[in-house]
C-alpha positions in Angstrom: -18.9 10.6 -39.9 -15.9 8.6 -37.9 -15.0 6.4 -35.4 -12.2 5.6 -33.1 -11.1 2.3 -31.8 -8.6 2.0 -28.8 -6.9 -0.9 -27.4 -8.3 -0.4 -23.8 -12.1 -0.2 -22.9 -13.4 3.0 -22.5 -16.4 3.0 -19.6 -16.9 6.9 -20.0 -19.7 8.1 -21.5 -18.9 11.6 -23.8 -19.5 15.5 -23.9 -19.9 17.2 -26.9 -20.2 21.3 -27.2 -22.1 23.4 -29.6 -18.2 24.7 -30.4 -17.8 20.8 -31.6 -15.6 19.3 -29.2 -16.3 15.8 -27.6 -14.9 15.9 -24.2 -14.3 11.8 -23.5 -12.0 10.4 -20.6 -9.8 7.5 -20.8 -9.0 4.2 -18.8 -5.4 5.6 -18.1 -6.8 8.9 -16.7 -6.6 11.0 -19.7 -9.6 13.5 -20.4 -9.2 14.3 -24.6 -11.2 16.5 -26.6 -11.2 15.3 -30.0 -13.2 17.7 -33.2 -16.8 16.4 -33.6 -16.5 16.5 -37.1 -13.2 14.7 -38.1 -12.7 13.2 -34.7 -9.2 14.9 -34.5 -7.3 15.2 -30.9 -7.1 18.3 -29.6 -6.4 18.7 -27.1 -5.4 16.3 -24.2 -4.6 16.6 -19.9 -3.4 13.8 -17.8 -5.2 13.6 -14.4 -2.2 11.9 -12.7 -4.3 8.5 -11.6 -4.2 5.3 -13.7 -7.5 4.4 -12.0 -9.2 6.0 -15.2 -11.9 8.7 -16.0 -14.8 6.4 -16.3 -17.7 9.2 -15.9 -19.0 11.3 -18.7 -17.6 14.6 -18.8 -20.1 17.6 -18.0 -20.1 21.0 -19.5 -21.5 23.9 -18.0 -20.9 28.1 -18.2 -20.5 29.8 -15.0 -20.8 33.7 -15.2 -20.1 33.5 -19.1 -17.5 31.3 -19.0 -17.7 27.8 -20.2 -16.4 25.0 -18.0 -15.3 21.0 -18.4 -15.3 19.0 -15.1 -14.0 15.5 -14.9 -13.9 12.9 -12.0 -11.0 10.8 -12.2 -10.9 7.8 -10.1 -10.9 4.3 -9.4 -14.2 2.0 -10.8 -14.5 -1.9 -9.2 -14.8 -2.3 -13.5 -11.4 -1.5 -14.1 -8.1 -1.8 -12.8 -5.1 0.8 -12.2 -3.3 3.0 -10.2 -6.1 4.2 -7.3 -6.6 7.8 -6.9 -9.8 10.0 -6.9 -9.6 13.5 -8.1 -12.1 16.3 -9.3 -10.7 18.7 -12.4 -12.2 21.4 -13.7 -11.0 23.5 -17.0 -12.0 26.3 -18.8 -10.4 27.9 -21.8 -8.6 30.2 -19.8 -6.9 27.7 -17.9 -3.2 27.3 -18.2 -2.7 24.3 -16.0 -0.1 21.3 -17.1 -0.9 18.1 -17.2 -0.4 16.0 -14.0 2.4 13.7 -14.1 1.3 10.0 -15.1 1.9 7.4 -12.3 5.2 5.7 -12.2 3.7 2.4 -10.8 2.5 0.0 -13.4 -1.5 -0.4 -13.3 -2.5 -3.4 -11.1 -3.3 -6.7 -12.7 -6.5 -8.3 -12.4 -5.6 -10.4 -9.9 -6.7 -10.9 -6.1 -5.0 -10.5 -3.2 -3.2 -13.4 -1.6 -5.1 -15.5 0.1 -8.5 -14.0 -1.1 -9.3 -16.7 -3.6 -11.1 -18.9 -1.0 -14.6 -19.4 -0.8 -15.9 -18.2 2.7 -18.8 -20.5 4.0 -22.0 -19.3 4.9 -24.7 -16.8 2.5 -26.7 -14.1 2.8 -30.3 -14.3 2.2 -32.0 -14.0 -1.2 -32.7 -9.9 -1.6 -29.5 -8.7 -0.6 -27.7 -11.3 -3.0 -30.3 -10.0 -5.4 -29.5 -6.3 -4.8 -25.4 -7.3 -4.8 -26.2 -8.3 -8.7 -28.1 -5.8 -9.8 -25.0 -2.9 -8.2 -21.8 -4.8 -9.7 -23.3 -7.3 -12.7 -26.8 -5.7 -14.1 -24.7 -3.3 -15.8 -23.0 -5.7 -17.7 -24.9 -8.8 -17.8 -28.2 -7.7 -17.4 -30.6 -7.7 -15.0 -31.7 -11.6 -16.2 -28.5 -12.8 -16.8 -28.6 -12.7 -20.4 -27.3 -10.1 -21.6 -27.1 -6.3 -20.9 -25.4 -2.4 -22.2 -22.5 -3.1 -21.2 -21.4 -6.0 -23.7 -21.1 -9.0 -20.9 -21.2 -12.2 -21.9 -24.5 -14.3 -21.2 -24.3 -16.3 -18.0 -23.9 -20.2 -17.9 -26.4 -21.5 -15.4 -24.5 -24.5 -15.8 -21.7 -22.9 -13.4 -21.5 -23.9 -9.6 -21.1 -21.5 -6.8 -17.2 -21.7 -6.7 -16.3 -22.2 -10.4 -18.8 -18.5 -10.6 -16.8 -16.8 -7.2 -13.0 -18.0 -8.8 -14.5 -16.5 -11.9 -16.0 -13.3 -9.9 -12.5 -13.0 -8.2 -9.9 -13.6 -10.8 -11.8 -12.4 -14.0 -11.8 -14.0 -17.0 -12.1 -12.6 -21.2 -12.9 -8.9 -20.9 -14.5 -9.5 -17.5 -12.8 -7.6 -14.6 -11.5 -9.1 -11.6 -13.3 -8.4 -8.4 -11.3 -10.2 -5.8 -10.1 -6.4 -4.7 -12.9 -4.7 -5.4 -15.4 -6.6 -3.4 -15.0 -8.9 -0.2 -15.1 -12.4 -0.3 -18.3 -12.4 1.2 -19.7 -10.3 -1.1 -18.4 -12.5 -3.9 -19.6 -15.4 -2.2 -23.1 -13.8 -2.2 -23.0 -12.7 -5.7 -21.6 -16.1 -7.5 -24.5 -18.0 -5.3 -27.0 -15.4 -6.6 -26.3 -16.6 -10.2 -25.3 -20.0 -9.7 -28.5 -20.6 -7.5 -30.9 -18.3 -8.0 -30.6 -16.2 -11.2 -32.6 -18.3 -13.9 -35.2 -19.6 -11.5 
């Protein structure tokens, strides 16, 4: 019936209500509710973090009154202002909308320093388990492919040219190199580089 493209990714899933709404939170920490039948905003609340909304909304009555909770809060998928914070609106709520943050959102970068390789690796399972929490989602849980639109992986990579790409990002890929410790990163890019595609 319509569609609506914005210039930022949008990792949160969407509520919609037998009144027609569709409840869906933003990357800059907006929750909108948009008309399911013309996709027209109507509504919109600022949670006051940049981290994003990056959860599906839920919906729920409560004693006959109907209810919209949203977590806003930092996600190692995207980056922004951190903050974690738990809303919850009805329709006879008369809150304002938090201020938005005055910093800028953080680039995908990593912190000085944290771009070298530490030596050393864990063993196979937890490397395995690393993947399957931060890149399954994305990539897949062979590599190839998954929901979340990431690119195949190149087996053709080595260990370091995958943990500079884990910590620094690249295309629509996050960076890591705050979200995860160089350990982990060093686990994770020897997991594919290594062990992925045996």
């Amino acid at each position: 019936m319509w569609q609506q493209q914005w210039s930022d990714r949008c990792f949160s899933g969407s509520a919609v209500t037998r009144g027609g709404l569709v409840f869906i939170g933003r990357n800059d920490g907006r929750l909108t509710a948009l008309d399911k039948s013309t996709g027209e905003k109507l509504w919109e609340f600022h949670t006051g973090t940049g981290a994003g909304i990056h959860g599906a909304p839920t919906v729920f009555e409560h004693e006959g009154v109907q209810y919209v909770a949203a977590f806003a809060g930092g996600s190692i998928y995207a980056s922004g202002v951190p903050g974690d914070s738990v809303w919850l609106f009805s329709l006879n709520g008369t809150i304002p909308s938090a201020p938005a943050p005055s910093a800028e959102p953080q680039t995908q970068r990593a912190a000085p320093g944290s771009s070298a390789m530490p030596a050393g690796t864990a063993d196979l399972e937890r490397r395995r388990a690393l993947f399957g929490r931060v890149c399954a989602a994305c990539h897949g849980e062979t590599g190839l492919g998954g929901e979340g639109n990431g690119a195949p992986l190149n087996k053709s990579l080595t260990t370091a040219e995958v943990f500079s790409i884990v910590t620094l990002g690249r295309n629509a890929m996050p960076a890591f190199g705050s979200a995860l410790s160089a350990e982990e990163r060093r686990d994770v890019s020897g997991f594919v580089a290594d062990a992925l595609f045996e």
